[in-house]
GUFIFI-658512 format. One line per field, with one value per residue (C-alpha): residue in one letter; x, y, z. Coordinates in nm, 3 decimals. Example, Ala and Ser with C-alpha at 12.3 -4.5 7.8 and 13.67 -1.06 7.14 Angstrom:
code <- [A, S]
xx <- [1.230, 1.367]
yy <- [-0.450, -0.106]
zz <- [0.780, 0.714]
END
This chain:
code <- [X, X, X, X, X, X, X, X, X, X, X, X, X, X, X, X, X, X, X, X, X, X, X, X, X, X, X, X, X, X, X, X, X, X, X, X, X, X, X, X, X, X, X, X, X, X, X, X, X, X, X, X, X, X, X, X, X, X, X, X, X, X, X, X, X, X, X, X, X, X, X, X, X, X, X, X, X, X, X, X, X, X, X, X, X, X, X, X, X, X, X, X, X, X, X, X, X, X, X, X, X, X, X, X, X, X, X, X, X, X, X, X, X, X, X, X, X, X, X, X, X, X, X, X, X, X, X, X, X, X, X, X, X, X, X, X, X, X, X, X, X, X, X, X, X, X, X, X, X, X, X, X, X, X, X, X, X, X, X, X, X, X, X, X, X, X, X, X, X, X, X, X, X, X, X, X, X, X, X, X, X, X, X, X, X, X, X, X, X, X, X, X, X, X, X, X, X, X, X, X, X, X, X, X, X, X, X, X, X, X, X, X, X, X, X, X, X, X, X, X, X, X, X, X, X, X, X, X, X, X, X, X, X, X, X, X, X, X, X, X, X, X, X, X, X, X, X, X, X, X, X, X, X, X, X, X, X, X, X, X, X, X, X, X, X, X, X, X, X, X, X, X, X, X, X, X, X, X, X, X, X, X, X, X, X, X, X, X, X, X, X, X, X, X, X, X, X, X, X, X, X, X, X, X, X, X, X, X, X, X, X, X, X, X, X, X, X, X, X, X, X, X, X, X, X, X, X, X, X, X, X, X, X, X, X, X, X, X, X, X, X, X, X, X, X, X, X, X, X, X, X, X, X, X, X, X, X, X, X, X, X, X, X, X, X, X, X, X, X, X, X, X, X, X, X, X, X, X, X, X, X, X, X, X, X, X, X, X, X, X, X, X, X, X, X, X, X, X, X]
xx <- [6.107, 5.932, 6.067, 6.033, 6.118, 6.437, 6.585, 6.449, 6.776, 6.990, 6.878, 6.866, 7.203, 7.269, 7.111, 7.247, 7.576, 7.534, 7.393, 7.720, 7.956, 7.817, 7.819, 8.148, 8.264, 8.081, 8.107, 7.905, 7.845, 7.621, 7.309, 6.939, 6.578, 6.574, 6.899, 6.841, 6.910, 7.304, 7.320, 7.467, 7.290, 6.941, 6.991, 7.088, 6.790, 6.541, 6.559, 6.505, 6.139, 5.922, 5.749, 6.067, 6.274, 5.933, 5.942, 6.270, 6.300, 6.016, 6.154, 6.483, 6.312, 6.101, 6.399, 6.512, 6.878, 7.091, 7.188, 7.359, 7.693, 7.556, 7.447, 7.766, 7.574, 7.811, 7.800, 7.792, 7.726, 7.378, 7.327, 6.997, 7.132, 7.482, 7.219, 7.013, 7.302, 7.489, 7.161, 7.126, 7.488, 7.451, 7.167, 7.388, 7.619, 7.349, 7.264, 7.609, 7.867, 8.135, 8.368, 8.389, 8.014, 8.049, 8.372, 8.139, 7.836, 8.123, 8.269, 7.943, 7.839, 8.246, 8.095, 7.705, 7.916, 8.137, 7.836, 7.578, 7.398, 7.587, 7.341, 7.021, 6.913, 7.085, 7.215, 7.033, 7.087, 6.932, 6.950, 7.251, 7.064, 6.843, 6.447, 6.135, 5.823, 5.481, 5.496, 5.819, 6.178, 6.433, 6.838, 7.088, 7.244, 6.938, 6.795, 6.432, 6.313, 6.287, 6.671, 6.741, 6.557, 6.641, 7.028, 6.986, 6.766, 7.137, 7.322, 7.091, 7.131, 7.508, 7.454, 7.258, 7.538, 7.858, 7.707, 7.921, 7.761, 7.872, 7.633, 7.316, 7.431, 7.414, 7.016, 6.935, 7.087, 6.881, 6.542, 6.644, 6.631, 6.309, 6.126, 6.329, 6.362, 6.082, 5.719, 5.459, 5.101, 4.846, 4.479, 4.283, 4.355, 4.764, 5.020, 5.219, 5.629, 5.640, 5.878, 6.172, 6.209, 6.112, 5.800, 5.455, 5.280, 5.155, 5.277, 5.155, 5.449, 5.689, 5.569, 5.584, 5.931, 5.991, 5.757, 5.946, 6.273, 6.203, 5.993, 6.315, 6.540, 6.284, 6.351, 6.743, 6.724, 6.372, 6.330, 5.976, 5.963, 6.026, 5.742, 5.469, 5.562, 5.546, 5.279, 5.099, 5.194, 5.135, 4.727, 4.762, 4.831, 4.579, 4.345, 4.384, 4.369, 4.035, 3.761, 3.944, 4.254, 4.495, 4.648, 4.650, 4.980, 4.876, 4.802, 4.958, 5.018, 4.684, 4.499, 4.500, 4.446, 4.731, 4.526, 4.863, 4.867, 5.181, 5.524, 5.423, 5.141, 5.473, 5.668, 5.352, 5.262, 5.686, 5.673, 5.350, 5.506, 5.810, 5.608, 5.397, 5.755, 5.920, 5.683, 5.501, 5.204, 4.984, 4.670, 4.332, 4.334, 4.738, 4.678, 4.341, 4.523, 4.837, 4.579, 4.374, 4.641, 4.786, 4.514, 4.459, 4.843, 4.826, 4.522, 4.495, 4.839, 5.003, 4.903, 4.916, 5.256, 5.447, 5.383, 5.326, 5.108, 5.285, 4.978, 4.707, 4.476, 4.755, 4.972, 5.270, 5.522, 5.661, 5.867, 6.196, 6.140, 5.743, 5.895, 6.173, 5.906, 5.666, 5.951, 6.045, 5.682, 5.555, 5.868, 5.842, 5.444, 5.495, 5.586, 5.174, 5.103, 5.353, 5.190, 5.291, 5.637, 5.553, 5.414, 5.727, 5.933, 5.653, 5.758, 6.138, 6.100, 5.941, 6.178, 6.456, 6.380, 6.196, 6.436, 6.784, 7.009, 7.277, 7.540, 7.364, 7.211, 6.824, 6.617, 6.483, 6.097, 5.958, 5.713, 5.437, 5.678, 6.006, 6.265, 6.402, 6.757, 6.929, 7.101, 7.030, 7.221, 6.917, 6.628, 6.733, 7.078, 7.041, 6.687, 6.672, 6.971, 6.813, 6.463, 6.679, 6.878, 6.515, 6.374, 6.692, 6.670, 6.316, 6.351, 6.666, 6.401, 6.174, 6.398]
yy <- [5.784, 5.613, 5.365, 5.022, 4.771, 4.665, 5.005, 5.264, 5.280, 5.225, 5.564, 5.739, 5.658, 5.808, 6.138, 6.132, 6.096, 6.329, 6.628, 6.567, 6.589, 6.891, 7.041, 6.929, 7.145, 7.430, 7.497, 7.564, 7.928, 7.987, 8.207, 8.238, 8.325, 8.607, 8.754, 9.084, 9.313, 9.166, 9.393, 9.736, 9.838, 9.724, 9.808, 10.168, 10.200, 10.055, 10.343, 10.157, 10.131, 9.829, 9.796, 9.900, 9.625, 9.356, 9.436, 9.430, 9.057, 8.935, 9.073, 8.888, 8.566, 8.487, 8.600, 8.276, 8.427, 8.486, 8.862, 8.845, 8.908, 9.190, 9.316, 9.261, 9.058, 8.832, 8.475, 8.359, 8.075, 8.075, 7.902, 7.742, 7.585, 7.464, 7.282, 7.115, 7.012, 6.860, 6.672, 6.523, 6.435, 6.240, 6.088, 5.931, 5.875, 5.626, 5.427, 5.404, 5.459, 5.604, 5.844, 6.133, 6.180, 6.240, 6.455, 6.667, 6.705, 6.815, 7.091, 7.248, 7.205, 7.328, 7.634, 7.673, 7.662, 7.968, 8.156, 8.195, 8.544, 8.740, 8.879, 8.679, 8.426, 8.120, 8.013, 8.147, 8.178, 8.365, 8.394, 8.572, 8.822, 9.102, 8.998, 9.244, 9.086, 9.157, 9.146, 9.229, 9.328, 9.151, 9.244, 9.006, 8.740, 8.847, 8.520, 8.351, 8.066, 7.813, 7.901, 7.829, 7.536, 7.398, 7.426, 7.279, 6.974, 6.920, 6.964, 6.705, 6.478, 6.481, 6.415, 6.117, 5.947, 6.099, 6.183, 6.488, 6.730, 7.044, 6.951, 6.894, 7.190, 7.380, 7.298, 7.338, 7.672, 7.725, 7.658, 7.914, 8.154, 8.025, 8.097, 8.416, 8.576, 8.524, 8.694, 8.499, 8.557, 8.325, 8.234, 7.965, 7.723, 7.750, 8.002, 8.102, 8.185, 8.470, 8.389, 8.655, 8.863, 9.123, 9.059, 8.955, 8.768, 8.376, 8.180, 7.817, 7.632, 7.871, 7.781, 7.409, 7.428, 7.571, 7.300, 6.973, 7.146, 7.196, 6.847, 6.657, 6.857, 6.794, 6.386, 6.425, 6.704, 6.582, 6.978, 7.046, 7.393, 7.305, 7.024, 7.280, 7.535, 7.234, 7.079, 7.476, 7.524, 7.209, 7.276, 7.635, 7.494, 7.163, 7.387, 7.626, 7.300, 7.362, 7.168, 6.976, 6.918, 7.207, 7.439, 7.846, 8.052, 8.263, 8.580, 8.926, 9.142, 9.258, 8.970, 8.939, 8.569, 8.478, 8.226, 8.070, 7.699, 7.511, 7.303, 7.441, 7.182, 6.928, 7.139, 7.144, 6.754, 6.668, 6.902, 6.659, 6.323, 6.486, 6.581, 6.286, 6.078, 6.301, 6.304, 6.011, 6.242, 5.996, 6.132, 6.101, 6.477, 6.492, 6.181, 6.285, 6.602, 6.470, 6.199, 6.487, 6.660, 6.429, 6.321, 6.692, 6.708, 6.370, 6.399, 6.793, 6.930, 6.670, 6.514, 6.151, 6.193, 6.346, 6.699, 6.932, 7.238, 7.563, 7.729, 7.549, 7.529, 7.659, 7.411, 7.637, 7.692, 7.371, 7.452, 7.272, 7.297, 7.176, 6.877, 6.797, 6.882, 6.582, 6.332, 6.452, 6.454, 6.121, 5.925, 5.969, 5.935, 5.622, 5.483, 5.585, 5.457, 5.202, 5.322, 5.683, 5.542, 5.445, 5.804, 5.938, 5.721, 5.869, 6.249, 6.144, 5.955, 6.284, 6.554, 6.374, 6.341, 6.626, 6.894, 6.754, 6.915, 6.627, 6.780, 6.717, 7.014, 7.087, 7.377, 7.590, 7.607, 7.457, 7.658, 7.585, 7.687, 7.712, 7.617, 7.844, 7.639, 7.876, 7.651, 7.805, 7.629, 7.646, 7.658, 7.379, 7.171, 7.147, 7.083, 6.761, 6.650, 6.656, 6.505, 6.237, 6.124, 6.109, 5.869, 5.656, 5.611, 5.483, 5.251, 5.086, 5.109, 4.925, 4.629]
zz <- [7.828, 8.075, 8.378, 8.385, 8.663, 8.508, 8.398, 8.596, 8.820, 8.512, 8.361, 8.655, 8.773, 8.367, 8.433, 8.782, 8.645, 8.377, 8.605, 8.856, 8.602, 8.504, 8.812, 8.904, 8.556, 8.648, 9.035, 9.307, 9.166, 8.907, 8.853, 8.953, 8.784, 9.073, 9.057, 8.882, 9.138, 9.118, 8.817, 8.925, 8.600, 8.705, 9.085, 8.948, 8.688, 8.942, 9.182, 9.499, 9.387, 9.481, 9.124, 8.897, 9.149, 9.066, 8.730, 8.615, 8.814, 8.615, 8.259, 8.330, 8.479, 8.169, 7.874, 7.739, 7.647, 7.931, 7.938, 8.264, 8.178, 7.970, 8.247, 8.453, 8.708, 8.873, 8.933, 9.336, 9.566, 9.681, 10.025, 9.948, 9.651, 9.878, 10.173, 9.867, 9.725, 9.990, 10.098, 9.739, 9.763, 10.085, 9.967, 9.685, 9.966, 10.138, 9.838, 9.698, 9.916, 9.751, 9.975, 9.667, 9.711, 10.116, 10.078, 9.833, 10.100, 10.348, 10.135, 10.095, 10.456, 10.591, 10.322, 10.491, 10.839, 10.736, 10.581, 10.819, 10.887, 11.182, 11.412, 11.527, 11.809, 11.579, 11.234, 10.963, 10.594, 10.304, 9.934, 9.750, 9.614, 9.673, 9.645, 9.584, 9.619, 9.629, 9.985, 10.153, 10.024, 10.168, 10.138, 10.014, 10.225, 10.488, 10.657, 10.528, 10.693, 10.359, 10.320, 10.720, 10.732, 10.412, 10.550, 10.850, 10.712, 10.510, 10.826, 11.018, 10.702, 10.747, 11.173, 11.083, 10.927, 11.044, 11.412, 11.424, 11.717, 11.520, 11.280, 11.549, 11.727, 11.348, 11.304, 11.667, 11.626, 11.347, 11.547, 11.817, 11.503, 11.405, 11.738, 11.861, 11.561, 11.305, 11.345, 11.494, 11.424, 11.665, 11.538, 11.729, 11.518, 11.614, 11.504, 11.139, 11.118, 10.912, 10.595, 10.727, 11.042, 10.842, 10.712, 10.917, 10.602, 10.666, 10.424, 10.446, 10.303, 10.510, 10.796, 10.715, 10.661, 11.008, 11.166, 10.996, 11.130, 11.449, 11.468, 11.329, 11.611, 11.883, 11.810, 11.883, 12.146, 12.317, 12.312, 12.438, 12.275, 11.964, 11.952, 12.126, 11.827, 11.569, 11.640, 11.674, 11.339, 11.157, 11.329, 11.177, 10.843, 10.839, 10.910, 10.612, 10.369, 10.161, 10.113, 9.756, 9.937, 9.791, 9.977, 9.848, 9.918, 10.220, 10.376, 10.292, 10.590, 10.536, 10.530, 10.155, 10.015, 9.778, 9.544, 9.428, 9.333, 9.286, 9.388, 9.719, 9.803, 9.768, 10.044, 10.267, 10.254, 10.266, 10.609, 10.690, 10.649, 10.851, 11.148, 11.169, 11.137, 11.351, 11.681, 11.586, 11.641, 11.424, 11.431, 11.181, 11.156, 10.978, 10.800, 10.639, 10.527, 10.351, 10.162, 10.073, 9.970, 9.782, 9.589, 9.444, 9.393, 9.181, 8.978, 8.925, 8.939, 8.734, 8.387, 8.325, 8.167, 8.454, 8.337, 8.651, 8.595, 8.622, 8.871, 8.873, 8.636, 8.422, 8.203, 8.050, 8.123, 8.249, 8.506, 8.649, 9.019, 9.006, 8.872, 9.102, 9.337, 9.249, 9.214, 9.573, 9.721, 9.531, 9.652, 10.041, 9.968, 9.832, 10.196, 10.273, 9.906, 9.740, 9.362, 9.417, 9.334, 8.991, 8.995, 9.079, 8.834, 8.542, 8.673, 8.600, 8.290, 8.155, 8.272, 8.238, 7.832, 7.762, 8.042, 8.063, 7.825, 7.680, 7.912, 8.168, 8.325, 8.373, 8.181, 8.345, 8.161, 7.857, 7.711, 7.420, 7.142, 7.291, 7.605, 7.840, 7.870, 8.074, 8.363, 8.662, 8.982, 9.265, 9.057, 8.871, 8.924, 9.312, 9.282, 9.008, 9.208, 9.568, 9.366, 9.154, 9.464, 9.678, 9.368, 9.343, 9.752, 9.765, 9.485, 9.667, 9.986, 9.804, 9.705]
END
């Protein structure tokens, strides 16, 4: 499938439609590629050890049958997946107006408001599920700062058109959790949120997320703080950009380069475009980056066809959230570059043929010789319906 001027918003309004229905069968609740450690059987055989708790996430992430219930892991509301949501919703809200899709962006929000993290400097939110890394472990339900931010960015969404103050109040809240209670490493170039309060790693896209927060709250509160932290961590980050124009992961607490290559150059150049909107901080130095970046996101992450490499320079598998990623990324680019939208529509086109199961949900990875179709809520549902919404909103832009 691929879009064409006259029936591009035809078929995605179809998969749109499709993807809603199915999530309006299926509930809010649903599984995720990391929730192993819900299992009281895997929790019990993992022996609170970091590689056994790695492991056994990994070994469940890549089966392609769903052994969950098996494994008498339960299924649960994760709040990352409830702020995507409810911004894809009012997205759909703003192109067409229909009261069911605003009433749906308020549930989950009236939800996110009941469910924040007890115990820090603001609002904060984490996943709904216990998460080893390489780097850190971090309890369920214990606040990161993609989750937060990603939260608040829905609660801001909803201020913008409903100017409710609960809702500004909600994502400032969630910036005085950013700067009180996240780690904070300084370098001369600026300074890196660490991705949880209880970790001190620098990861790049992270800290992104925390700087297009607290940029977008700094333009409704005129909060000098939060633009001085911002604008330190957007330098941090430009800085770290290599010579092609990619982006790696980041730093392990001990200064360890994580060489990973993926949907997170999307997050980093989506925080750029937010900053430079945001504080109208228009400067050669952001501008170079997020063309540089671009570029090297467009010609050697993706294929011609819309296919996003998994880590780059690795094709398989093709994974869900790279491409929501791109159709995000490529459709607020297109305001620098009016082609990237075409670009976009190509990353659609694809996924939605080759990913989109006929009842409307996403797969989760398509590998050389087979699918992983398991329909994971976050990962997947939230995602293509936060990216979908984002493409159908800049083609209406466009008109």
């Amino acid at each position: 499938m691929s879009f064409t001027e006259s029936d591009d918003e035809h078929k995605l309004l179809a998969s749109i439609t499709k993807l809603l229905r199915w999530i309006d069968h299926n509930g809010y609740s649903g599984y995720d590629p990391y929730d192993a450690l819900n299992s009281p059987i895997i929790k019990f055989f993992t022996f609170n050890r970091k590689y056994l708790r790695i492991g056994a996430t990994q070994v469940i992430k890549c089966l392609p049958i769903n052994t969950r219930k098996f494994l008498k892991t339960q299924k649960s509301i994760n709040p990352k997946a409830m702020g995507l949501l409810a911004s894809g919703y009012l997205k759909m809200y703003r192109v067409t107006p229909k009261k069911d899709f605003l009433n749906k962006a308020v549930e989950c929000l009236n939800w996110l408001e009941n469910n924040y993290v007890r115990g820090y400097s603001g609002k904060c939110w984490g996943y709904n599920f216990d998460w080893q890394s390489g780097n850190f472990f971090l309890p369920k339900y214990e606040p990161s700062v993609v989750v937060t931010s990603t939260v608040a960015n829905a609660f801001l969404d909803a201020y913008k058109i409903l100017k409710n103050d609960s809702y500004l109040n909600m994502a400032e809240s969630a910036c005085n959790f950013i700067l009180n209670d996240l780690n904070i490493s300084e370098a001369s170039s600026g300074i890196c949120f660490s991705y949880t309060p209880f970790d001190k790693t620098r990861i790049f896209n992270a800290s992104m997320f925390a700087s297009s927060l607290l940029s977008k709250v700094y333009s409704y509160t005129k909060n000098e703080k939060f633009l001085e932290y911002a604008k330190k961590s957007v330098n941090y980050v430009v800085d770290k950009q290599c010579h092609d124009g990619f982006w790696y992961y980041g730093y392990k607490e001990d200064d360890t380069l994580l060489k990973q290559i993926d949907f997170h150059q999307g997050f980093i150049i989506d925080g750029l475009l937010d900053f430079m909107k945001y504080t109208n901080l228009n400067s050669d130095k952001f501008f170079g980056a997020i063309k540089k970046g671009a570029e090297f996101y467009r010609k050697k992450q993706f294929m011609g066809s819309g296919i996003c490499k998994y880590r780059y320079p690795k094709l398989y598998p093709i994974d869900i959230h790279n491409q929501a990623q791109g159709i995000i990324t490529f459709s607020k680019l297109s305001k620098i570059k009016p082609e990237y939208l075409d670009f976009a529509k190509k990353i659609a086109g694809w996924t939605i043929e080759h990913m989109q199961n006929p009842a409307g949900y996403f797969y989760y990875q398509k590998h050389g010789y087979y699918i992983n179709k398991i329909p994971y809520i976050r990962w997947a549902q939230a995602w293509m319906l936060l990216a979908l919404a984002t493409l159908l909103e800049a083609i209406n832009n466009e008109k």
